[in-house]
N, C-alpha and C positions, 0 to 999 in steps of 0.2 A: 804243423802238428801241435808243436807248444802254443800258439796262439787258441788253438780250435779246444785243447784240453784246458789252458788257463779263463776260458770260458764256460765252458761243462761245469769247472770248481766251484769259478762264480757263481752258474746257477744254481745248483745244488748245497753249499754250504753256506753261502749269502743270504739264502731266504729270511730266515729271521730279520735278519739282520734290516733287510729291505722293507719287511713288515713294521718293523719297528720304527723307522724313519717315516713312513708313509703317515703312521697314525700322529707321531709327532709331529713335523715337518711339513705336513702338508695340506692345511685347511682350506686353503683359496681352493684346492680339488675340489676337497670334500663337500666346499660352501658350494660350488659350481654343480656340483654333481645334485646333490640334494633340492637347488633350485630349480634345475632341468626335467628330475626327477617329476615336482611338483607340478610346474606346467604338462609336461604330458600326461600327468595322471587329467589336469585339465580338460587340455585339449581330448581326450579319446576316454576318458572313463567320465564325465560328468559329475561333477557332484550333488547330490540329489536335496532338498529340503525336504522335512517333514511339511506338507503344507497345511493340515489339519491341526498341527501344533502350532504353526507360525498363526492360523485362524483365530484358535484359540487365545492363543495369547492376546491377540486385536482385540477381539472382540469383550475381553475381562478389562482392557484399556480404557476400553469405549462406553465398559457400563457401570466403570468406576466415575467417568467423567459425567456420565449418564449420571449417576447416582448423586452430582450435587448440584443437580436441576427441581425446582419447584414446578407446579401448573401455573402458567397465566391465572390469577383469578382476576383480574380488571381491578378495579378500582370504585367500585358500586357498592357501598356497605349495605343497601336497601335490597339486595339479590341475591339469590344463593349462586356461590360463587362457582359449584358447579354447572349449574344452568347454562352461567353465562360461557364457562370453558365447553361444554359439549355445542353451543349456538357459534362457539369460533370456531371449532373444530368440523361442523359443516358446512364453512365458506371455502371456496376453495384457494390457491397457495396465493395467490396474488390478491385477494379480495382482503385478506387478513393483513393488519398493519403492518407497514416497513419495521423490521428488525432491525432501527438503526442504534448500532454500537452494540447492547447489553444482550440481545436477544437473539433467539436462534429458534429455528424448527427442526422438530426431530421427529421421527415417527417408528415408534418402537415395535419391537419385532413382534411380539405378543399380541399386543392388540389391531397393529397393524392402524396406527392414527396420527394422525398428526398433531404434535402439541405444541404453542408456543411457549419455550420454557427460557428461564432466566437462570444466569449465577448465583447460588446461594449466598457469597459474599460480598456481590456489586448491586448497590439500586441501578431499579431498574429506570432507565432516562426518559422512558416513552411510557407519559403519562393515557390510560386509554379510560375515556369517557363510554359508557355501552349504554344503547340507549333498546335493549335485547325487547321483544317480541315475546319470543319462546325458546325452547332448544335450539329451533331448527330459524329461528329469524333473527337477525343483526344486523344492529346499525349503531354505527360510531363514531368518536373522536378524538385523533392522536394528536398528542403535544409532546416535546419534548424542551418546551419552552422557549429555544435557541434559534434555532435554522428549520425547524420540522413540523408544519401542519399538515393532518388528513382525513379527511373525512370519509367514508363510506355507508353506501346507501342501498339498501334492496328497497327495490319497489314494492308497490302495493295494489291489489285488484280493485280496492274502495278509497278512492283517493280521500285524504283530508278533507273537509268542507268547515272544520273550526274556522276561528280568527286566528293572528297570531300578533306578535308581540315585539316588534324590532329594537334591538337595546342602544342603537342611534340613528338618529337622522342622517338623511343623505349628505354629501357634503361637497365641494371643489375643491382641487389639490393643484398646486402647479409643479411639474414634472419636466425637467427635461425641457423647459421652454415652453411645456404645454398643459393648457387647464384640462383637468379629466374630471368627470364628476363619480363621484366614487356612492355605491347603495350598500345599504347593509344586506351584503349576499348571505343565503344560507347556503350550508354544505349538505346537511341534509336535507332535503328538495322539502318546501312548505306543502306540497301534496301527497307528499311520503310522509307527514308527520307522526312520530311515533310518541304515544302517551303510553307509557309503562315504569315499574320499578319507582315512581314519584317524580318522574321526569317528564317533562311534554319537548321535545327537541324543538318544536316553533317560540318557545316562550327560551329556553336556555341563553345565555349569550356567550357559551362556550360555541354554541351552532354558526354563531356570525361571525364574520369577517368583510371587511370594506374591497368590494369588487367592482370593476370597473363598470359601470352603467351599461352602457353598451353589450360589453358580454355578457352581463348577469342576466339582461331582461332580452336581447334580442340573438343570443346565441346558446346561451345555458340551457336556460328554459325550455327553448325549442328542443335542443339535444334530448333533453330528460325526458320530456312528455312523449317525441315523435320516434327516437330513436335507440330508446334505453327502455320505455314503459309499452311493451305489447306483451299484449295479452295479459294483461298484470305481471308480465314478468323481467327478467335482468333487475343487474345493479352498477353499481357505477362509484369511483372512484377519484375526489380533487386534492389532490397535494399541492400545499402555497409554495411558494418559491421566494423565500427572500434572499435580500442582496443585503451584505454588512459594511461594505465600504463604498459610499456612503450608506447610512440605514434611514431607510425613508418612514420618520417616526407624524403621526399625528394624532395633536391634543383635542379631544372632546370639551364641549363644554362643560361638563361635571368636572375638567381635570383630567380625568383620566386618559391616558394614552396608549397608542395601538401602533405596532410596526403596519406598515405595508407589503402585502407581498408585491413582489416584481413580475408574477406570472405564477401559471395555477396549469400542472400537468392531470388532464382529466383522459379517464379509462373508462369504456365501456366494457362491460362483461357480459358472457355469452356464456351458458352453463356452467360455471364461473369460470371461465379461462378470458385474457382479455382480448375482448374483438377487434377493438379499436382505440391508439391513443391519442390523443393532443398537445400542443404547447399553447396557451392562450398567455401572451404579456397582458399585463395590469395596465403596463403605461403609455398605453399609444390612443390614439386616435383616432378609432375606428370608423368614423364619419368622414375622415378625410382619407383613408385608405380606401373604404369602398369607392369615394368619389374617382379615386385615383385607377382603380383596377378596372372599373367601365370604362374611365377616358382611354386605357391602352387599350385595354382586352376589349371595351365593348360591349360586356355582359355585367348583370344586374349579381348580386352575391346575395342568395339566402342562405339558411342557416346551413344548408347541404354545400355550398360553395364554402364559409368559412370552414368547413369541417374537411374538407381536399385542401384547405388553403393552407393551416395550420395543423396537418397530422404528420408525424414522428412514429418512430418505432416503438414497438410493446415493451422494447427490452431495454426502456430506458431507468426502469425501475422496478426488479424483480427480485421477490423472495427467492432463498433455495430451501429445499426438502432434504433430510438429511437421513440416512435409513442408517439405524446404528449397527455396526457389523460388514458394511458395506465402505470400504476404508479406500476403492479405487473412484469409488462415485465420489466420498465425502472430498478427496484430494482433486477431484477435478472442477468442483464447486469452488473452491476456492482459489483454485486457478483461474476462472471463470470470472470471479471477483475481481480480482488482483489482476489482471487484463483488463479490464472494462473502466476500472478505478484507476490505475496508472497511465494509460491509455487515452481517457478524460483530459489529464493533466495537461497531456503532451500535444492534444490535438488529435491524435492519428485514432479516437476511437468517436464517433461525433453522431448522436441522434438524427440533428438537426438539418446535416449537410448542408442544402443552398440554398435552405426556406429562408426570404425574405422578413426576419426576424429582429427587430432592434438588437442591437452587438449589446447595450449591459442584459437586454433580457437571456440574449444566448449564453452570455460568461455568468448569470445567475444560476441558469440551471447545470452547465458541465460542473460548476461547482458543489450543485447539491450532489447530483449525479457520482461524480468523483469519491468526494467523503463519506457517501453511503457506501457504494460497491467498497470503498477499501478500508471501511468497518469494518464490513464483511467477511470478509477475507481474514478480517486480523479474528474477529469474534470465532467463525467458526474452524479457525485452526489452532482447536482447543490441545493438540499436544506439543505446541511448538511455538517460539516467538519472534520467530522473522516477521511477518506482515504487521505486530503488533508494532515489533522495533520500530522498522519504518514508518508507522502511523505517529510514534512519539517521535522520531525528527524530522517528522513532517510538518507537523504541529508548534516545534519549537524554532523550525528555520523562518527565516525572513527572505525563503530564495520567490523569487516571482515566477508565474508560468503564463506565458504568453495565451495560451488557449481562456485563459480566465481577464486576458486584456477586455477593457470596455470601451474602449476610446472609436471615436467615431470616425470615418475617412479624413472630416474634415479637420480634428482633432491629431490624427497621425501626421497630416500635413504639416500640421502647426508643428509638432515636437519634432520631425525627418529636422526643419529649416531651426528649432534651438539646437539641437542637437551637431549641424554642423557649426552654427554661430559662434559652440563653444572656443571648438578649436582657430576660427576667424579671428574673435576678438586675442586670447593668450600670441596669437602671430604678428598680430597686428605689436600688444605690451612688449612682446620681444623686440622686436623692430628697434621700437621709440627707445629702450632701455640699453639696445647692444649696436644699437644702428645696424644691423646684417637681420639679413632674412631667415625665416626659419620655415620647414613641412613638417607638422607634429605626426602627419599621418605620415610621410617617408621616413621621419625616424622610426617610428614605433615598427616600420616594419624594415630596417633597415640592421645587416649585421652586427653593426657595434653594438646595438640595443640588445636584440636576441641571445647577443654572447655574454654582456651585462647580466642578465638576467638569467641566463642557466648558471653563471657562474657565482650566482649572487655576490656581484661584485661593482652596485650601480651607487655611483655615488648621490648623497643626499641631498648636497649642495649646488647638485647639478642645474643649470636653473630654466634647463628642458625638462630633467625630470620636475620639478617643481612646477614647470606651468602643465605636464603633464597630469599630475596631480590635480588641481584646482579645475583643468575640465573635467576629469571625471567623479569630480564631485555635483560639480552641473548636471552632468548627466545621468548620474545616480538618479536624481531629482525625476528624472525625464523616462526613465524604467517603464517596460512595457509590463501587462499584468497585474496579478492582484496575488498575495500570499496564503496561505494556508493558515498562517501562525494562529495557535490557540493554546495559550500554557494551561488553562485549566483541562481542556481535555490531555494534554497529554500526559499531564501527572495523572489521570484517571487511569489509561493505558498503559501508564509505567506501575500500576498498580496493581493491574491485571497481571503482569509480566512478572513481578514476583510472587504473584499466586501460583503460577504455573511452575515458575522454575523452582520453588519452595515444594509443591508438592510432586513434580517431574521432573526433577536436577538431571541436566546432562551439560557436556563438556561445553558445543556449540552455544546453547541458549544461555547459560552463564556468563559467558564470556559475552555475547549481545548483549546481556544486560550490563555487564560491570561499562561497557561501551557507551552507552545511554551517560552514565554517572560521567561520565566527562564533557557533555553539553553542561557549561555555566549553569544556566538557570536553571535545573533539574539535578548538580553537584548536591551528593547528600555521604560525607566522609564513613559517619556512622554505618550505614546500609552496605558502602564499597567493603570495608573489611569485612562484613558478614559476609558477604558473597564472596570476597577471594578466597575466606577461611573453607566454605562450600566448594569452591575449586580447587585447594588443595585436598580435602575429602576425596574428589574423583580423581586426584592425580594419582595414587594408587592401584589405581586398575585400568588407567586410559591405557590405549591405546597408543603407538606408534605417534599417530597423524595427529591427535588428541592430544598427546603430551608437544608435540612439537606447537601447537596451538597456543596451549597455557603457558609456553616458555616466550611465544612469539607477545604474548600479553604483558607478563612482566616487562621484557626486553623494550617496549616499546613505552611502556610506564616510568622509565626510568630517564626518558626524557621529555616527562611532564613536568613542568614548575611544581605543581602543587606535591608534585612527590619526594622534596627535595629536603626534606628532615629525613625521612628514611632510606636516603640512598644505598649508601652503605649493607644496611639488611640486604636490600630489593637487590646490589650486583650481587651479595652473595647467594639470593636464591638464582639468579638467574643461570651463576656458574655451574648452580647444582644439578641445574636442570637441562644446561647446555651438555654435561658431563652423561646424564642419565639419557639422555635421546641420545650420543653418541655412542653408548653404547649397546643401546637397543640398536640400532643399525646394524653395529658391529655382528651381533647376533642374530639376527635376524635372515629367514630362511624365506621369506614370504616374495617372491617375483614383484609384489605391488608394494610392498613395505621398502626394497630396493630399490625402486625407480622411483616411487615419492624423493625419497634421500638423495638419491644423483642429482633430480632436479632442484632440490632446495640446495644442495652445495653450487650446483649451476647457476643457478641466478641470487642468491646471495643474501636473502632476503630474509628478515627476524633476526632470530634468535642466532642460528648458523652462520656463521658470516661466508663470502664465496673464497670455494678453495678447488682449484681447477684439479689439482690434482687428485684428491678424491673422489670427484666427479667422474673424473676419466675411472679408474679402477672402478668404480661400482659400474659404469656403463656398460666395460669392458667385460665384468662378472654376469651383467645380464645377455651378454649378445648368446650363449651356446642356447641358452634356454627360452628364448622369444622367437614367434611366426616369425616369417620372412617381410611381413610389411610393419610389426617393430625394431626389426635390426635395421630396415632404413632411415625409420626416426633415429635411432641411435644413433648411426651412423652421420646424421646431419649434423647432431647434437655434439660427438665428438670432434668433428670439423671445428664448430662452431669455438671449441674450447680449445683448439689450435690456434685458430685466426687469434681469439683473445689471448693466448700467452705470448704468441708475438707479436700482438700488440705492447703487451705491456713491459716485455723485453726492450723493444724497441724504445720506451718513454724513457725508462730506465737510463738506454747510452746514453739516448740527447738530452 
């Protein structure tokens, strides 16, 4: 009875008492309870978007970016420049110039058009010659002085019958071990020749370019007249293709000089969409290929034979159309980009597949190929600067990609047999120098080496590492592929980059850029503190994951060389900032703000340094309130942080 009544007491005159403790005493509940809370409201009430707001809000995004767009007017001061933008605006999306780098197409909601429009603050790099008709007729020619020639062409129902005017003689080139005799090709067909605005396109010698003989007169020609020109109608499309390492330049007799291209990708159009494309190389042989394709095959090649011989896909070089308001299309164009572009690089995305194609002319074109689409890409992801990033250390690396290799079979032969040679000869100097034998290839993969080197603990003087050394500076030499590097473009693109983040500052894009200022050749001090000062700006209102970002930037800043007059400052913001994400954590009620945080105490990395115990409690705080297939991640993840405490208990005794 005393037990059963000294319990009753309890209940009843305790309460307070009990209340009171709970509210003080006991938050790990209360934090549990409120997270639990939250997911279920998750899981079983949905939380709903206004999606007409979120529209909105896009779409004032879209028409502010929209709003520091000018028209295409070309580059024809003798033309109304309207004329000429309504004559591009009914070619259809491929027939109109490559939009490489500066340019983009949009087609606005209102009038429902498409326009080629440009950055109000960037020249525009593609220079366009028009050699317009009328509204509705166009014919042109794109330069962008560098890497990029294009011509395009509508046909005509009353061909030419002028003269015209070649602005040089034919000429011989020796290529590759081979004489090719090179004409001065037009791009806009000399039976298409358009006289207008003060221009005669036969007389121009923007129109000309040095094409292989061969092609020009016994493949082009044919193509134009028999399979591009019915009915007076279609148009047709040649993009040059140069190569810059080496650059196939040749001197005129006046002086003057002309790159060569290395191959001319030509499009046929069909209502304007493209019917059919090609790769035609500049530098081959074409007398000795057909010779060669009767002796196997046995059949004769006209110009319908080289046209199967030499076709590729349409989508080796494609505009995109951009509808403002339309933000799930606009994201997948540039995906689209950045796929085809990245993909070039690596090999795995390839026009050409098995076409029997000279290897520099196939690494001339994945390279044009490549640097367009992931223009692309960067250009038209006008609210953000990831693809741009990547195009400026793209630009400024020296890394090689094998898909852009040019070297012939018999070429790879040769550098497979330097490339062992190297390690031959260093086995052989060791010999002579230690009398004992040496395998540079069994050390290199041999434990002592691998543990050396995670431990960075290899000595200098070693005098394997040393002849280690010396062959792979050999074979550096011997490097498959060709690089990207181009510092002027990428200071262009890094300059883009601060337009954006200047007038659309967020945490992510920031911190890319301040990233950037840490490639040497592109370090600009001045620029870095305006922008960290603009990352401190956002640190104010970031976010959880945001603020752990900008601490994770510092942190990692502070063991830069070049940061090493302000150390001192940089630990103490970095404390402050280590302080202030600890204890958002702390408070923090949010299921997804809690497991960010576990896992950054989990693996240890930035700003946070790993602290197992932590980890554990926050994991252990998420398990009441997570579905059953997150409590098994958890549950691995706390394992995982067992194994490692007795691991390192264990290092500890011994």
């Amino acid at each position: 009875m005393k037990i059963i009544y000294a319990l009753l007491l309890n209940l009843f005159v305790n309460i307070p008492l009990a209340q009171a403790h709970e509210e003080v005493g006991n938050e790990h509940d209360k934090k549990q309870e409120k997270l639990h809370t939250r997911v279920s409201h998750q899981l079983y009430h949905v939380e709903t978007y206004d999606w007409n707001e979120q529209e909105a809000l896009e779409k004032a995004q879209q028409q502010k970016w929209g709003e520091q767009q000018i028209l295409f007017d070309g580059h024809n001061t003798t033309c109304d420049h309207r004329v000429v933008t309504q004559a591009f605006t009914s070619l259809g999306l491929d027939e109109r110039p490559l939009a490489v780098g500066q340019s983009a197409y949009v087609i606005t909601p209102k009038e429902g058009k498409a326009k080629l429009t440009r950055y109000k603050h960037q020249p525009n790099s593609l220079k366009v010659t028009d050699y317009g008709l009328s509204a509705t007729k166009a014919s042109y020619v794109a330069t962008d002085g560098e890497d990029h020639r294009e011509t395009f062409t509508q046909t005509l129902k009353n061909t030419y019958k002028g003269g015209r005017k070649h602005p040089f003689s034919g000429f011989s080139f020796k290529v590759y071990d081979e004489n090719i005799d090179f004409d001065a090709g037009h791009g806009i067909d000399q039976a298409d020749t358009v006289i207008a605005n003060g221009r005669n396109s036969s007389t121009d010698p923007l129109n000309f370019i040095p094409q292989n003989r061969f092609y020009n007169q016994q493949i082009r020609n044919h193509i134009v007249n028999h399979a591009v020109r019915k009915y007076g109608e279609g148009s047709y499309k040649e993009v040059s293709v140069y190569d810059r390492d080496p650059a196939f330049l040749y001197t005129f007799k006046d002086g003057k000089q002309c790159y060569l291209p290395i191959g001319f990708v030509f499009t046929i159009f069909k209502n304007h969409s493209p019917e059919r494309t090609f790769y035609f190389p500049n530098f081959i042989s074409y007398e000795k290929l057909k010779e060669q394709v009767v002796r196997e095959k046995r059949k004769s090649l006209n110009y319908k034979g080289w046209m199967d011989y030499f076709e590729i896909s349409s989508q080796t070089l494609s505009n995109t159309l951009i509808t403002l308001g339309d933000s799930d299309g606009h994201i997948r164009a540039v995906g689209n980009h950045a796929y085809k572009g990245y993909r070039s690089l690596s090999g795995r995305f390839d026009v050409l597949e098995d076409k029997d194609i000279p290897t520099p002319a196939k690494a001339a074109l994945r390279r044009l190929q490549a640097i367009y689409h992931m223009e692309q890409a960067a250009h038209l992801e006008y609210r953000g600067v990831e693809h741009k990033a990547q195009l400026v250390r793209t630009f400024t690396s020296n890394m090689k990609y094998y898909a852009l290799d040019k070297a012939t079979d018999k070429q790879n032969t040769e550098r497979g047999k330097a490339y062992r040679q190297a390690y031959e000869d260093e086995e052989q100097k060791y010999l002579e120098d230690h009398k004992e034998p040496l395998n540079l290839i069994g050390y290199v993969t041999s434990l002592e080496y691998l543990t050396s080197r995670s431990t960075n603990k290899k000595s200098e003087n070693d005098p394997r590492e040393l002849a280690l050394e010396r062959v792979r500076q050999r074979q550096k030499e011997l490097e498959r592929g060709q690089s990207l590097y181009n510092l002027e473009r990428a200071k262009q693109w890094l300059k883009r980059i601060e337009e954006t983040v200047t007038q659309f500052p967020n945490v992510a894009d920031i911190i890319r850029l301040l990233e950037l200022y840490g490639i040497p050749k592109i370090y600009n001090l001045e620029k870095q503190n305006f922008f960290e000062g603009m990352l401190g700006d956002c640190e104010k209102e970031a976010s959880l994951e945001e603020l752990k970002d900008i601490g994770d930037y510092f942190f990692y800043q502070l063991k830069r060389k070049e940061r090493a007059t302000d150390t001192e400052q940089l630990q103490e913001k970095v404390e402050q900032l280590r302080k202030k994400i600890e204890n958002m954590i702390n408070g923090s009620e949010s299921v997804e703000e809690v497991t960010e945080a576990a896992e950054w105490y989990h693996s240890g990395k930035g700003i946070l340094p790993q602290d197992i115990n932590k980890a554990r409690v926050l994991y252990k705080e998420l398990l009441p309130s997570v579905d059953k297939s997150e409590q098994e991640r958890i549950g691995y993840c706390l394992n995982e942080l067992d194994n490692m405490e007795a691991y390192f208990n264990n290092q500890q005794v011994n």
